[in-house]
N, CA, C and O atoms as a Tinker XYZ file with bonds, in Angstrom:
   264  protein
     1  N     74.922000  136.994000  162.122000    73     2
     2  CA    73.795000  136.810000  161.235000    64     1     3
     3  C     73.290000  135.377000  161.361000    63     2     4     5
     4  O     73.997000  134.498000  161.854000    81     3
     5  N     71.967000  135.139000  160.874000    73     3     6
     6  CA    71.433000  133.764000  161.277000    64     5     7
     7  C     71.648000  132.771000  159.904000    63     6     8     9
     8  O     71.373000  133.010000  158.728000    81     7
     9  N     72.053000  131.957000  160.325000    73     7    10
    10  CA    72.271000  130.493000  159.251000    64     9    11
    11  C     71.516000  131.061000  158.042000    63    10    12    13
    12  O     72.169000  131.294000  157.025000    81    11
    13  N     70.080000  131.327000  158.064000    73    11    14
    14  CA    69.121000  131.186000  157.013000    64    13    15
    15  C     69.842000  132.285000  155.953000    63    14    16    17
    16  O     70.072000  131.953000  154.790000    81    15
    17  N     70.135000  133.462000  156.403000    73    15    18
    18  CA    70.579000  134.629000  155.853000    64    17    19
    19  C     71.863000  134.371000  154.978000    63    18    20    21
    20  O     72.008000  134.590000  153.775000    81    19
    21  N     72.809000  133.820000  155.940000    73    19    22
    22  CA    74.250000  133.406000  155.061000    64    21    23
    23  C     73.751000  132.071000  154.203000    63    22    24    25
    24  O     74.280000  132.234000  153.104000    81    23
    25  N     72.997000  130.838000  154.164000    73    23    26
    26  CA    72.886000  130.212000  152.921000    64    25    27
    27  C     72.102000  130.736000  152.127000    63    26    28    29
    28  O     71.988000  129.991000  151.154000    81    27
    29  N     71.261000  131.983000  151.989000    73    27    30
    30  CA    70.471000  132.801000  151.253000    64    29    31
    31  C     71.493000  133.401000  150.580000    63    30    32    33
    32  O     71.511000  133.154000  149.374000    81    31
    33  N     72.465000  134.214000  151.056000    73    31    34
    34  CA    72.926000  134.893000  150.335000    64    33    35
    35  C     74.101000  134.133000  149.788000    63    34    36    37
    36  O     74.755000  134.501000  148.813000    81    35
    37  N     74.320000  133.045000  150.489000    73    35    38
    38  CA    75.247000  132.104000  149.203000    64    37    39
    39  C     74.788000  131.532000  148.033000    63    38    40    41
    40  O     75.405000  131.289000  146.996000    81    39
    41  N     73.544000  131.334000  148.345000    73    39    42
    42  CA    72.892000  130.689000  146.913000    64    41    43
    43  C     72.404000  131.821000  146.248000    63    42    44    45
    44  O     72.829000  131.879000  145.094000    81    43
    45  N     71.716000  132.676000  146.544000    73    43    46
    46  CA    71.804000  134.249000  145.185000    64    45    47
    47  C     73.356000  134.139000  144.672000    63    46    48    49
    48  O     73.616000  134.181000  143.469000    81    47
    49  N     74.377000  133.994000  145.688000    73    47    50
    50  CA    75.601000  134.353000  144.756000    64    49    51
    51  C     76.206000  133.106000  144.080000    63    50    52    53
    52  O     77.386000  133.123000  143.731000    81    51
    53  N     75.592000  132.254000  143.928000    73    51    54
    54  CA    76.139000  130.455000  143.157000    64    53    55
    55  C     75.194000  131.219000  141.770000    63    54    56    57
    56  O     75.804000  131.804000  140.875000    81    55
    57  N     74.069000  131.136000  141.766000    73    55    58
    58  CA    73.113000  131.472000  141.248000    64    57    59
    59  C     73.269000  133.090000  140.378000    63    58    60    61
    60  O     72.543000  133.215000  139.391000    81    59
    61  N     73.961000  133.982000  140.652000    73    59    62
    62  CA    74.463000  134.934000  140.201000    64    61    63
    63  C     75.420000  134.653000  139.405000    63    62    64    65
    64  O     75.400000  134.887000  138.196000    81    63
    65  N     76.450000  134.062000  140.097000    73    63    66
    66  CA    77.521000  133.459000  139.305000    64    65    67
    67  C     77.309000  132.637000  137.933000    63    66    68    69
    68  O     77.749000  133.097000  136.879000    81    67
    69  N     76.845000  131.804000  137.964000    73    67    70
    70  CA    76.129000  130.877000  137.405000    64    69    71
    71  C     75.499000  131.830000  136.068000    63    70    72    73
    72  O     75.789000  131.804000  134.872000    81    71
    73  N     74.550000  132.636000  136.814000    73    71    74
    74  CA    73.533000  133.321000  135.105000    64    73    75
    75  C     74.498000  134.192000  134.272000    63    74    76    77
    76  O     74.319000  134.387000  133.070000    81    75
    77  N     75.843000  134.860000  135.185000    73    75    78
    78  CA    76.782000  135.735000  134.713000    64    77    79
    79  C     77.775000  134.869000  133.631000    63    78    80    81
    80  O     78.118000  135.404000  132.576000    81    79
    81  N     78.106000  133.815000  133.898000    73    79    82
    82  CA    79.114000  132.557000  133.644000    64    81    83
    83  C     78.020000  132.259000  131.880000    63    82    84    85
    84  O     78.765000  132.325000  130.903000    81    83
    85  N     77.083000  132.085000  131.652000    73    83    86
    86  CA    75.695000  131.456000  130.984000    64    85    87
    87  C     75.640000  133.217000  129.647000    63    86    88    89
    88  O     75.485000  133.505000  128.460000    81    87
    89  N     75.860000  133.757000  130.809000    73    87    90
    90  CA    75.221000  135.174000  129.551000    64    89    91
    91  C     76.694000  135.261000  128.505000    63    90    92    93
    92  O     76.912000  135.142000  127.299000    81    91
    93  N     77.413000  135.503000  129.589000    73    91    94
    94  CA    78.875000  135.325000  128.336000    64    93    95
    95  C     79.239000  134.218000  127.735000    63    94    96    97
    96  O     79.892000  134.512000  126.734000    81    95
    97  N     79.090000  132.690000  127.917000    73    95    98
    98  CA    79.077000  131.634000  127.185000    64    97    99
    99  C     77.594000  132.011000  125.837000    63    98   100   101
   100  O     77.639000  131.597000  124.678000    81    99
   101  N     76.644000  132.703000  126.317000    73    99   102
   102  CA    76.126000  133.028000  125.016000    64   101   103
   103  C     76.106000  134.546000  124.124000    63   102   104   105
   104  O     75.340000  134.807000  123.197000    81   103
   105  N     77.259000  135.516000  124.738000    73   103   106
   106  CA    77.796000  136.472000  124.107000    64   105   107
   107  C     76.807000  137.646000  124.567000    63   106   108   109
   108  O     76.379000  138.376000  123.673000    81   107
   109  N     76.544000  137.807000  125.436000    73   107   110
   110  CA    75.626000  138.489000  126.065000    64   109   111
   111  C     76.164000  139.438000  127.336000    63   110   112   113
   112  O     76.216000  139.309000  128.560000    81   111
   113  N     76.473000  140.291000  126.526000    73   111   114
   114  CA    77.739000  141.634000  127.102000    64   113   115
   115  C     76.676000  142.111000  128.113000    63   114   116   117
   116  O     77.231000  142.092000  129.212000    81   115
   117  N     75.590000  142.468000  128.225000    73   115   118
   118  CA    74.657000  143.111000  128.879000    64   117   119
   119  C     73.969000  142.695000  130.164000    63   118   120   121
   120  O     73.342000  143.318000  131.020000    81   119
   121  N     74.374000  141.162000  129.968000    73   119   122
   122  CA    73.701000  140.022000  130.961000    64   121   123
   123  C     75.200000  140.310000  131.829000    63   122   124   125
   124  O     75.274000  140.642000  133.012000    81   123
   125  N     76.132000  140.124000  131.060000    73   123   126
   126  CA    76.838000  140.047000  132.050000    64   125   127
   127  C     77.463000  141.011000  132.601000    63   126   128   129
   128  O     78.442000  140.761000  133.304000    81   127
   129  N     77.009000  142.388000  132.389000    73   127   130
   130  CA    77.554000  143.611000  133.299000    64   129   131
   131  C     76.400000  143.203000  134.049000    63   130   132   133
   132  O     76.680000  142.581000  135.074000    81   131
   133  N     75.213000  143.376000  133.827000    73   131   134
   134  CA    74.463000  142.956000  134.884000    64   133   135
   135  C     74.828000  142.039000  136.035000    63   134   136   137
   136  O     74.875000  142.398000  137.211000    81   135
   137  N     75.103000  140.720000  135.544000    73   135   138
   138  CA    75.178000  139.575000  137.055000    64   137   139
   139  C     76.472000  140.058000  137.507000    63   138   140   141
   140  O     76.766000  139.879000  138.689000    81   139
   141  N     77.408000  140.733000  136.613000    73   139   142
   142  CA    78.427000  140.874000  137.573000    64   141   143
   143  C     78.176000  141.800000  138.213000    63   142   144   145
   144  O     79.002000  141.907000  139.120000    81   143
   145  N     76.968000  143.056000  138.235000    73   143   146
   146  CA    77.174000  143.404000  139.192000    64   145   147
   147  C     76.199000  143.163000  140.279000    63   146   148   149
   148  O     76.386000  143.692000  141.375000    81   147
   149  N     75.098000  142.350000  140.044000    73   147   150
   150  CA    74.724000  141.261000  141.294000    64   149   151
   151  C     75.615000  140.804000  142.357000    63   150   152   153
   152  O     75.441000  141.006000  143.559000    81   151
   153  N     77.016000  139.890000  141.575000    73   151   154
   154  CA    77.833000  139.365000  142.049000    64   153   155
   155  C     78.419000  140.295000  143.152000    63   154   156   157
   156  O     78.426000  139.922000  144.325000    81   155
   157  N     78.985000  141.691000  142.713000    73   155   158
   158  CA    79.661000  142.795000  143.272000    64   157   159
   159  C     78.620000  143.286000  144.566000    63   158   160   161
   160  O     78.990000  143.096000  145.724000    81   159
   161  N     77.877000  143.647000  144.401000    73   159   162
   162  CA    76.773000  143.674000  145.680000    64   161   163
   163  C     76.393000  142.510000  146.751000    63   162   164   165
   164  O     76.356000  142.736000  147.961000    81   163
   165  N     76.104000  141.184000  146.148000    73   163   166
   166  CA    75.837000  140.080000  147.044000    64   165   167
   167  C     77.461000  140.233000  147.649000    63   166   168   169
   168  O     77.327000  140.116000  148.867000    81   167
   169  N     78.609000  140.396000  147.411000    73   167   170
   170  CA    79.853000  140.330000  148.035000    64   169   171
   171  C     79.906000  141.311000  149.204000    63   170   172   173
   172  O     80.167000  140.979000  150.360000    81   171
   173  N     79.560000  142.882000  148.684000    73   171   174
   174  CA    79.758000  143.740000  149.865000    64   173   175
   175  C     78.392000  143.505000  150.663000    63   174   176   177
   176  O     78.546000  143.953000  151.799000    81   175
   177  N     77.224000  143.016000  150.506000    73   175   178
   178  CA    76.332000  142.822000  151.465000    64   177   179
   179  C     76.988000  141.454000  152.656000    63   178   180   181
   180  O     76.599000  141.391000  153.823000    81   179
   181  N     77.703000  140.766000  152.233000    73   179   182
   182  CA    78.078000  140.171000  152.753000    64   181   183
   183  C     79.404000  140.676000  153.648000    63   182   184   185
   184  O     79.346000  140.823000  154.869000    81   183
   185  N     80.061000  140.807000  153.211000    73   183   186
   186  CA    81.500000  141.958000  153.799000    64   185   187
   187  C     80.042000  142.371000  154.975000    63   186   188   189
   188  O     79.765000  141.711000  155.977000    81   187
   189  N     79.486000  143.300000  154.613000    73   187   190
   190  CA    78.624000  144.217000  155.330000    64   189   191
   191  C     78.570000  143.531000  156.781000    63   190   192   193
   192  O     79.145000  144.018000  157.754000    81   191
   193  N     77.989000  142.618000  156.814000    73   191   194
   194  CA    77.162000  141.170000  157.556000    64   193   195
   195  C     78.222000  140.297000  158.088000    63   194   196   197
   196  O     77.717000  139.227000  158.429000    81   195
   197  N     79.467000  140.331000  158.289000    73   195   198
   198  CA    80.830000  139.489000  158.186000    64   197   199
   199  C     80.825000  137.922000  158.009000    63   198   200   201
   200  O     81.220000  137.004000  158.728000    81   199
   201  N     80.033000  137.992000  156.382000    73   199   202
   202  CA    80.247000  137.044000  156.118000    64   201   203
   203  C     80.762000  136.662000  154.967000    63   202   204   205
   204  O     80.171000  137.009000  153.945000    81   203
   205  N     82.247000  135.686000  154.845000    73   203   206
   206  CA    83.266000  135.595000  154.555000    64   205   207
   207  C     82.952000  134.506000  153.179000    63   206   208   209
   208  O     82.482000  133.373000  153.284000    81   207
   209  N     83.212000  134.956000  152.339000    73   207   210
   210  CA    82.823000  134.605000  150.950000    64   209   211
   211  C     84.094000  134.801000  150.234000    63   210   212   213
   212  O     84.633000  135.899000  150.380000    81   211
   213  N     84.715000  133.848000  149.418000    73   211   214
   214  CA    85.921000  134.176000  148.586000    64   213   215
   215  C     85.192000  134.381000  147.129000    63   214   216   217
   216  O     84.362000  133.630000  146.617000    81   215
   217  N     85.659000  135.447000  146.669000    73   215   218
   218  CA    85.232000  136.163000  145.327000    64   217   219
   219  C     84.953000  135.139000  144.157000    63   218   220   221
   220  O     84.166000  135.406000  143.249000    81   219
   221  N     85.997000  133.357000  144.278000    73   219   222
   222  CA    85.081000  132.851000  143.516000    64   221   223
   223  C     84.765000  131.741000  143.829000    63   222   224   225
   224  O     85.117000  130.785000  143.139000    81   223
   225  N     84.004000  131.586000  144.976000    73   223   226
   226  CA    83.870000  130.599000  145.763000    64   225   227
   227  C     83.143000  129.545000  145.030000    63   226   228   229
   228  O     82.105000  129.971000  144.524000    81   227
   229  N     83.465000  127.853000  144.748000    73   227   230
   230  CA    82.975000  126.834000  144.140000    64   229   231
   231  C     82.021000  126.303000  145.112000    63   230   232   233
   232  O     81.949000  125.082000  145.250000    81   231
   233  N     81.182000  127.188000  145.892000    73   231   234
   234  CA    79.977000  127.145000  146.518000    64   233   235
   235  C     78.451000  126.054000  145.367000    63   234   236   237
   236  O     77.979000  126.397000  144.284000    81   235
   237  N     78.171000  125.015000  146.051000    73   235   238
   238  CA    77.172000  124.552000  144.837000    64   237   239
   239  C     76.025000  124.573000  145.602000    63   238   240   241
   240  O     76.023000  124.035000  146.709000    81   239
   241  N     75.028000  125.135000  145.150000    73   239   242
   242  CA    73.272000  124.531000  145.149000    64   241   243
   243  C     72.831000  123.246000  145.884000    63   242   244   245
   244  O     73.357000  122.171000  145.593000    81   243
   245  N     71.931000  123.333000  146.777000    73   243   246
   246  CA    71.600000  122.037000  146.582000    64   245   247
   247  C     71.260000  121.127000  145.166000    63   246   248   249
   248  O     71.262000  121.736000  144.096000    81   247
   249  N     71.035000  119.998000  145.180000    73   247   250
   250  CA    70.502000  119.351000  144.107000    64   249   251
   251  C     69.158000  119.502000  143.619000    63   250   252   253
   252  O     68.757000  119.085000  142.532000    81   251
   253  N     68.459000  120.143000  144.512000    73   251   254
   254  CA    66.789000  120.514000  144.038000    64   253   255
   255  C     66.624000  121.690000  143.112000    63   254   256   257
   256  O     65.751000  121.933000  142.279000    81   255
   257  N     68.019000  122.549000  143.591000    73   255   258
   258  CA    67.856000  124.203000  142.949000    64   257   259
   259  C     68.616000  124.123000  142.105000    63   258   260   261
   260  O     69.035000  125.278000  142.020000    81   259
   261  N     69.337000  123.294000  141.065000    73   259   262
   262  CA    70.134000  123.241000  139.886000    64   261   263
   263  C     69.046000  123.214000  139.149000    63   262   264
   264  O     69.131000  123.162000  137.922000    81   263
């Protein structure tokens, strides 16, 4: 797969992580079946693509996209 694709789909999943992490710090059961299952898909699209992502990878954003 090409560079652009694997930091695309690392930052949907920082960024997934992140809104999932945010919905349950504000008690938001619904947000977070949701991003988690963002999370669960950006993982097997990746599996898919062999690209190697640890389930909770401390992957960060650039500084522009925080």
């Amino acid at each position: 797969m090409t560079d652009i694709f694997d930091q695309e789909l690392r930052e949907q999943l920082v960024r997934a992580r992140r809104a999932e992490q945010q919905a349950a710090a504000a008690g938001d059961e619904d947000g977070v079946q949701a991003f988690a299952g963002r999370v669960a898909e950006l993982l097997r699209i990746a599996d898919r693509h062999g690209i190697d992502l640890a389930p909770d990878a401390a992957d960060e954003l650039p500084d522009q996209d925080r």
